[in-house]
C-alpha positions in Angstrom: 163.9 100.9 122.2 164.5 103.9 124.7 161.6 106.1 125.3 162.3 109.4 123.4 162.5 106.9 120.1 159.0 105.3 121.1 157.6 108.8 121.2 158.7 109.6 118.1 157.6 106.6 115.8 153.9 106.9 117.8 153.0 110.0 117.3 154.3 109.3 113.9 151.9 106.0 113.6 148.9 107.8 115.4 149.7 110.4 113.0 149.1 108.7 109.9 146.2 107.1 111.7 144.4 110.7 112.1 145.7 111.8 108.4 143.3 108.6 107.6 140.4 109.7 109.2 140.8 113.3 108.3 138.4 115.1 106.1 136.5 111.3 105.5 133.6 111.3 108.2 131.1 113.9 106.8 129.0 113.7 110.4 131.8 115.6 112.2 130.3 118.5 110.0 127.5 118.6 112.8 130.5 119.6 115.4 131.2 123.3 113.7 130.9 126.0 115.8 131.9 124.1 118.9 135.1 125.7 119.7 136.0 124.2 123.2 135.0 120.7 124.2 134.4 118.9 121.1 135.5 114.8 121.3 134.9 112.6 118.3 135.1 109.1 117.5 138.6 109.1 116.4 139.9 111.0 119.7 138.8 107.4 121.1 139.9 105.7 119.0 143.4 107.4 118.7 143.4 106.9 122.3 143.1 103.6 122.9 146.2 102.8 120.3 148.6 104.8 121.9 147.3 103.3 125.4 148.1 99.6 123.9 151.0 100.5 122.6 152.4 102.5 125.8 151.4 99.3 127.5 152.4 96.3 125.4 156.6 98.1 125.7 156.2 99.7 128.9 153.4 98.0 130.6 154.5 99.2 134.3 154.0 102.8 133.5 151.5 104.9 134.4 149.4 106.8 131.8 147.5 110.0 132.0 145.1 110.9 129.4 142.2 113.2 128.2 140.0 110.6 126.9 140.6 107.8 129.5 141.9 109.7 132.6 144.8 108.0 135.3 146.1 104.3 134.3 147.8 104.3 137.5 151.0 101.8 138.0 154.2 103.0 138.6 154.3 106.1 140.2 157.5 107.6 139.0 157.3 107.0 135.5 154.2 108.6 133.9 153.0 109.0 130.1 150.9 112.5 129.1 148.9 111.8 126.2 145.9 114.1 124.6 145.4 111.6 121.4 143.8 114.5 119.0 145.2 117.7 120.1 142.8 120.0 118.1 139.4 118.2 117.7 137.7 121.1 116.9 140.2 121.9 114.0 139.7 118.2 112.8 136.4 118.2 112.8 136.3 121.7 111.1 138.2 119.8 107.9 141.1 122.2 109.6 144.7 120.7 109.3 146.0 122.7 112.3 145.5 119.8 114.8 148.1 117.3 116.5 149.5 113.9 118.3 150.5 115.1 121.7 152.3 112.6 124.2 155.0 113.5 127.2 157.0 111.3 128.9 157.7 112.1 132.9 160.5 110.6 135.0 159.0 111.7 138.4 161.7 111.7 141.2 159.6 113.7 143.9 155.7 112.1 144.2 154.5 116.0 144.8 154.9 116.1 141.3 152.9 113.1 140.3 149.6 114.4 143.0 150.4 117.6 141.7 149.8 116.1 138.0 146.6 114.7 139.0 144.7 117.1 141.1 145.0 119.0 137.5 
């Protein structure tokens, strides 16, 4: 399976994995009014499966993500992932949130300390 397929039937999967959770955990009610900065459970949670499943069909990749930071390994080839893009929308009972993962072919390592100091 190339990559740009992957992407597409994980953000699908992790998709249906938020739809799940959405709207069911009444203590995210506790998180309104937090615009900026809210993590819940199921940003975690979200996070690690798309981690193990970056890594069980492209284990010498590097990932980058919000929840767990750098998973360095190969330099040139780096994953982007922010697992619920929109927590504060989820936990609102909002439907206006997201699966959000990039793939980078990095040719020139600028790029890829670049990436990081961000």
């Amino acid at each position: 399976m190339n990559r740009e397929e992957f992407i597409k039937k994980l953000t699908i999967s992790a998709g249906k994995k938020a739809l799940n959770f959405f709207k069911k955990d009444k203590s995210l009610i506790s998180l309104r009014g937090q615009s900026k900065g809210v993590v819940t459970k199921y940003d975690k949670i979200l996070d690690k499966f798309i981690i193990n499943q970056i890594e069980k069909f492209f284990s010498k990749d590097s990932i980058l993500t919000e929840e767990s930071g750098l998973i360095q390994k190969r330099k040139e080839s780096l994953w982007i992932v922010d697992s619920l893009d929109g927590s504060s929308n989820f936990a609102n009972q909002n439907p206006f949130f997201s699966i959000s993962i990039a793939f980078f072919k990095i040719k020139n390592q600028f790029w890829v300390r670049f990436l990081l100091q961000l």
